[in-house]
C-alpha positions as CSV (number, residue, x, y, z in Angstrom):
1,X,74.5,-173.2,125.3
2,X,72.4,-175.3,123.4
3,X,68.2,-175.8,123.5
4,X,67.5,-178.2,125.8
5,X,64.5,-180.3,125.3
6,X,62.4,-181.9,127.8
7,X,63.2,-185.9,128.2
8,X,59.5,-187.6,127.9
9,X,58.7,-191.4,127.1
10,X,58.8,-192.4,123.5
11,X,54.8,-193.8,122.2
12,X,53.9,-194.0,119.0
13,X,50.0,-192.3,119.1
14,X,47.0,-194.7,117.9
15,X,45.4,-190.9,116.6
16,X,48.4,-189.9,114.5
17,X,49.1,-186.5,113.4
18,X,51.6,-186.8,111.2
19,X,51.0,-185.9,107.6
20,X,54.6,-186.2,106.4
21,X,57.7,-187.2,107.5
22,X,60.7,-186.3,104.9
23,X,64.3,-187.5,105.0
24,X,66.6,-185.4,103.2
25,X,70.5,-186.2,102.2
26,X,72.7,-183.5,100.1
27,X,75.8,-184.2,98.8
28,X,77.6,-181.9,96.1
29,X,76.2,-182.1,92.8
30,X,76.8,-185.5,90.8
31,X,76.5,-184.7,86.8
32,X,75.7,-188.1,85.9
33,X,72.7,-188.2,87.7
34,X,71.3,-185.1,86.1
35,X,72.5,-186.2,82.7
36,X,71.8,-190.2,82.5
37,X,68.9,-192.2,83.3
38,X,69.4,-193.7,86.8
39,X,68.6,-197.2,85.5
40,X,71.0,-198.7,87.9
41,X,69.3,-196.8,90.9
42,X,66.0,-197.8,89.6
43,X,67.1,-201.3,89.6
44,X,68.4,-201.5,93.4
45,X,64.9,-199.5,94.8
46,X,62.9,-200.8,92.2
47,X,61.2,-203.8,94.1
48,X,60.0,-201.4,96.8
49,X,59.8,-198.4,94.7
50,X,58.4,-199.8,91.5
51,X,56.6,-196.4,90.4
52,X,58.7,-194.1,88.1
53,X,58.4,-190.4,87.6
54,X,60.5,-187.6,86.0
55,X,60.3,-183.7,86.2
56,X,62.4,-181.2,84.5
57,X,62.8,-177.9,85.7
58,X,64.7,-174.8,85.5
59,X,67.2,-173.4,88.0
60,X,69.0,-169.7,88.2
61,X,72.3,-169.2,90.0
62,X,71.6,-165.6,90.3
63,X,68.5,-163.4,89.5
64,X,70.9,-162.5,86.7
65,X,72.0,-165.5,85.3
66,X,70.3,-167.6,82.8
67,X,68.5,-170.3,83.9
68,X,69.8,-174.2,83.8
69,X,67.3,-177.3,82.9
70,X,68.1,-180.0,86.0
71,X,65.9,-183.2,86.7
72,X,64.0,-184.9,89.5
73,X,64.0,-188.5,89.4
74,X,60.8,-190.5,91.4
75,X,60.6,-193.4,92.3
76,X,56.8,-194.4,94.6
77,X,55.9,-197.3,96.0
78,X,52.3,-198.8,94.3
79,X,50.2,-197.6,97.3
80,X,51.4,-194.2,96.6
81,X,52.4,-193.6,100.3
82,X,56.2,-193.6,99.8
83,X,58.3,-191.2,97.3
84,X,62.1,-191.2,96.6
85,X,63.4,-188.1,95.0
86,X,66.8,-188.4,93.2
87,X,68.4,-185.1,91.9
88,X,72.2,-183.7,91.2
89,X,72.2,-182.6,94.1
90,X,70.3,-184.6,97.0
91,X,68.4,-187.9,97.8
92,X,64.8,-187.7,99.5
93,X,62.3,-190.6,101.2
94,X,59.0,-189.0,101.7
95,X,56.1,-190.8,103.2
96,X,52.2,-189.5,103.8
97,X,51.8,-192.9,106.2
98,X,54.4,-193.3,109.3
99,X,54.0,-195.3,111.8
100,X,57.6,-195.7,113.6
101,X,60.9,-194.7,113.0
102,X,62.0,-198.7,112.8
103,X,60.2,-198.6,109.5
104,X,60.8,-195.7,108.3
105,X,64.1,-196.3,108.3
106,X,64.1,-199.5,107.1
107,X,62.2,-198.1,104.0
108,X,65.0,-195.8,104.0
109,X,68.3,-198.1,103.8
110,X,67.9,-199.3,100.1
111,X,68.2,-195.9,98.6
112,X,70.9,-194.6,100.2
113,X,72.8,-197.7,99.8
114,X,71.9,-197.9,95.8
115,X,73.2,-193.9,96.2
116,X,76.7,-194.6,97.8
117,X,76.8,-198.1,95.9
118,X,75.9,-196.5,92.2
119,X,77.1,-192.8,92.3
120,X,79.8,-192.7,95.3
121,X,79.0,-189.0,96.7
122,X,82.4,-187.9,98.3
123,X,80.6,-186.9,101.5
124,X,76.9,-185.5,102.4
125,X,76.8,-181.9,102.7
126,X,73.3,-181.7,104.7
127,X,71.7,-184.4,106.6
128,X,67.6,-183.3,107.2
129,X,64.7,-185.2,109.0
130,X,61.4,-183.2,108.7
131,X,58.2,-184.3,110.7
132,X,55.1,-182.1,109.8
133,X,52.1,-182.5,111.7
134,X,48.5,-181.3,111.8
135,X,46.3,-181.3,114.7
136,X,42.7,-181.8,114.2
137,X,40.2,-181.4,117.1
138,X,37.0,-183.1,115.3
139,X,38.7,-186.2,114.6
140,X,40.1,-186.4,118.4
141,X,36.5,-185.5,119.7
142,X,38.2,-181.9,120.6
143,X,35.5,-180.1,118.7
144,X,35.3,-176.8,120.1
145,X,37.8,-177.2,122.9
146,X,40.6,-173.8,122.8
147,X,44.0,-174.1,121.4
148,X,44.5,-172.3,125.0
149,X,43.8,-175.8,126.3
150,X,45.3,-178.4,123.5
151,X,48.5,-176.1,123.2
152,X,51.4,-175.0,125.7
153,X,50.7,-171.1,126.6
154,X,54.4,-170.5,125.9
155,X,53.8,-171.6,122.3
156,X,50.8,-169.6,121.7
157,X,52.7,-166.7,123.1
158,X,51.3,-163.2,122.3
159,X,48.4,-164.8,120.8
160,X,47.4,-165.2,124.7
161,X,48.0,-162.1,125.6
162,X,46.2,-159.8,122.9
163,X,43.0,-161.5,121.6
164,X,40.6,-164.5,122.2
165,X,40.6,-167.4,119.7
166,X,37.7,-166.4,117.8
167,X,39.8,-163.0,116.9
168,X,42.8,-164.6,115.4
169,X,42.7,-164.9,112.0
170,X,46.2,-166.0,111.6
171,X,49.2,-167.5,113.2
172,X,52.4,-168.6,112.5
173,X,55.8,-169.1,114.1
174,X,59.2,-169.2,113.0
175,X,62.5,-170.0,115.3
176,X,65.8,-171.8,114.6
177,X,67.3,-173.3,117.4
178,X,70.9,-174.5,118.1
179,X,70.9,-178.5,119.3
180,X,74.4,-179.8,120.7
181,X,77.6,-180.0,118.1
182,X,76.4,-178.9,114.6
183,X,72.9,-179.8,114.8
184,X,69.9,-177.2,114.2
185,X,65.8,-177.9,114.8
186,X,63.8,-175.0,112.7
187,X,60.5,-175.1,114.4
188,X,57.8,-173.9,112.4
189,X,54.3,-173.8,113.8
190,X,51.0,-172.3,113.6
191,X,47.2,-172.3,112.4
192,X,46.7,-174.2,109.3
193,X,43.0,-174.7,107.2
194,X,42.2,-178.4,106.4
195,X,39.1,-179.1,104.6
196,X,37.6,-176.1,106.4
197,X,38.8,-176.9,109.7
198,X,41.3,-175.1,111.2
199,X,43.8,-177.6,112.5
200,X,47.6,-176.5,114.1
201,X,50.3,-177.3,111.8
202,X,53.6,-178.2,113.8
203,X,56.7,-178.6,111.3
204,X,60.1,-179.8,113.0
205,X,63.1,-179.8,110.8
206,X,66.0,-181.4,112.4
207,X,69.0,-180.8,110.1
208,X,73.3,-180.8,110.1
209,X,75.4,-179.1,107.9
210,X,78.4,-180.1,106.2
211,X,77.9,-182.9,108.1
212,X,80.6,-184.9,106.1
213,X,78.7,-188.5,105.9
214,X,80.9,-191.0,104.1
215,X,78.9,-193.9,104.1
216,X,75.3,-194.9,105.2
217,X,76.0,-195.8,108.4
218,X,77.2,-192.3,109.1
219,X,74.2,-191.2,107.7
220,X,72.1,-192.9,110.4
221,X,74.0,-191.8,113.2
222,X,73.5,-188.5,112.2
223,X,69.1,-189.1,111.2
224,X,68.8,-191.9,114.7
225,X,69.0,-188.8,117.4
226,X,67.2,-186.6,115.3
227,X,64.1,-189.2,115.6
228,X,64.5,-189.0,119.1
229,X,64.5,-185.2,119.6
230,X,61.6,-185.1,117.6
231,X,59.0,-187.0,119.4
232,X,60.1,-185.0,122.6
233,X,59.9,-181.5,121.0
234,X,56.2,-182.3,120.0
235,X,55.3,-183.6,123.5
236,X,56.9,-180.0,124.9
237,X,54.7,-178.5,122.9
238,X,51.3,-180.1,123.3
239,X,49.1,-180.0,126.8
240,X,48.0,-183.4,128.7
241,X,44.6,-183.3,127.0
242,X,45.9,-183.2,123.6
243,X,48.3,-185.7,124.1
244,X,45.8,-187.8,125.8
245,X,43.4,-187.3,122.9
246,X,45.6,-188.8,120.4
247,X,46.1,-192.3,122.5
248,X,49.2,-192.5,123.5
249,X,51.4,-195.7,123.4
250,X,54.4,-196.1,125.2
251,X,57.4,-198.3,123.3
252,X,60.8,-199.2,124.5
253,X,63.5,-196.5,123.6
C-alpha cells in the first residue's frame, strides 16, 4: 500500500522557506549534445536564459575504468535566480527564488520544448521535482522557541526520546517512500547550520522512473501532482506555530 499523505489547503507562505526548487528530466544519453555546441538550444531559451556557462568534467563507468570528459551546458537568467543545466544525459531548471508552481512552470516550458524540438529524446527515463527548504527561527521571530514545538514529534523521532535540544549535536533523516503507481518521494530532513544559526533543512524529492515521457506534455502530467504532494508533505511535517509563523496564504487548487 502506498504512503498516504495528509490532504491540507494549498497557500503559498509570505515567509518562504524554500531555498531551491529543482526540476529534473533524464532521458538516455544524446551524443550530440555532449559533442556540439547547443547553439540551437541556446537560441530557443536564450531570451529568458541569456547567461551562458560551460563545465567539463570527468566521469568513470566503473572504479576500474578510465575516466570520460562529458559537458554541462548553463544557461542563467540575468538576475542569477534561474539555471538550466543541459548534459548528455538530462535537462535541469533550478531556481534560488520560487514563488508558485504557475511560474515555475512556466519558466519551465521553453526548455523542454527547445529539448524535444532540437534533440528529440526517444522517451525520459526519470522525471524529478526537488523542493529543499530551510527553516529559520530568527527571521520568523521563533528565536529560541524548541524544534519540539516548530516540528511534528513523529519527525523528530528518537531525538525526543533520548536527549534535550541543547544535547544534539546532529540530526539527519533518511526514508524513501512508495507514492501510488511508479512514483517515489525520498524525504531527507534534519539540522542544518546557516550563517551560524541552526535552521532545519527539509529536502523532498518527488521522482518516477522509467517514466517513458514522449513529449512535454507527458512531462507535466507526470511534474503537476508531484507539486501537489509536495506542499502537503511539508505541512505534515511542520506544527501550527511554525506554519503560522511563516504567514500562510491560502490559493485555489
Amino acid at each position: 500500500m502506498a504512503v498516504r499523505i495528509p490532504n491540507s489547503p494549498r497557500v503559498i507562505y509570505a515567509k518562504n522557506p524554500l531555498t531551491e526548487v529543482i526540476v529534473q528530466v533524464r532521458f538516455p544519453p544524446i551524443l550530440a549534445i555532449a559533442e556540439r555546441t547547443p547553439s540551437d538550444f541556446q537560441e530557443a531559451i536564450r531570451e529568458r536564459f541569456p547567461r551562458f556557462g560551460e563545465v567539463v568534467f570527468e566521469i568513470a563507468a566503473s572504479p576500474i575504468a578510465s575516466p570520460t570528459q562529458t559537458r554541462s551546458y548553463q544557461f542563467g537568467s540575468d538576475d542569477g535566480v534561474w539555471t538550466v543545466t543541459l548534459t548528455r544525459e538530462f535537462l535541469a531548471l533550478t531556481t534560488t527564488r520560487y514563488d508558485r508552481w504557475e511560474a515555475f512552470a512556466a519558466q519551465l516550458r521553453a526548455p523542454l520544448e527547445a529539448l524535444f524540438n532540437v534533440y528529440r529524446p526517444h522517451a525520459t527515463d526519470r522525471i524529478g521535482l526537488r523542493y529543499v527548504d530551510l527553516v529559520r527561527r530568527e527571521p520568523l521571530d521563533l528565536a529560541g522557541v524548541p524544534w519540539t514545538e516548530l516540528i511534528q514529534p513523529w519527525v523528530l523521532g528518537e531525538w525526543r526520546e533520548l536527549a534535550s535540544e541543547d544535547d544534539v549535536q546532529g540530526y539527519v533523516s533518511d526514508i524513501l517512500l512508495k507514492l501510488d503507481g511508479d512514483a517515489r518521494v525520498r524525504l531527507r530532513h534534519g539540522l542544518a547550520s546557516h550563517e551560524g544559526e541552526i535552521g532545519y533543512r527539509i529536502d523532498t524529492d518527488f521522482f518516477v522512473e522509467a517514466s517513458r515521457a514522449k513529449s512535454v506534455d507527458e512531462v507535466f502530467q507526470v511534474l503537476h501532482p508531484f507539486n501537489g504532494l509536495s506542499g502537503r508533505l511539508f505541512r505534515s511535517l511542520i506544527r501550527e506555530k511554525l506554519h503560522a509563523a511563516m504567514e500562510p496564504q491560502e490559493v485555489s487548487p
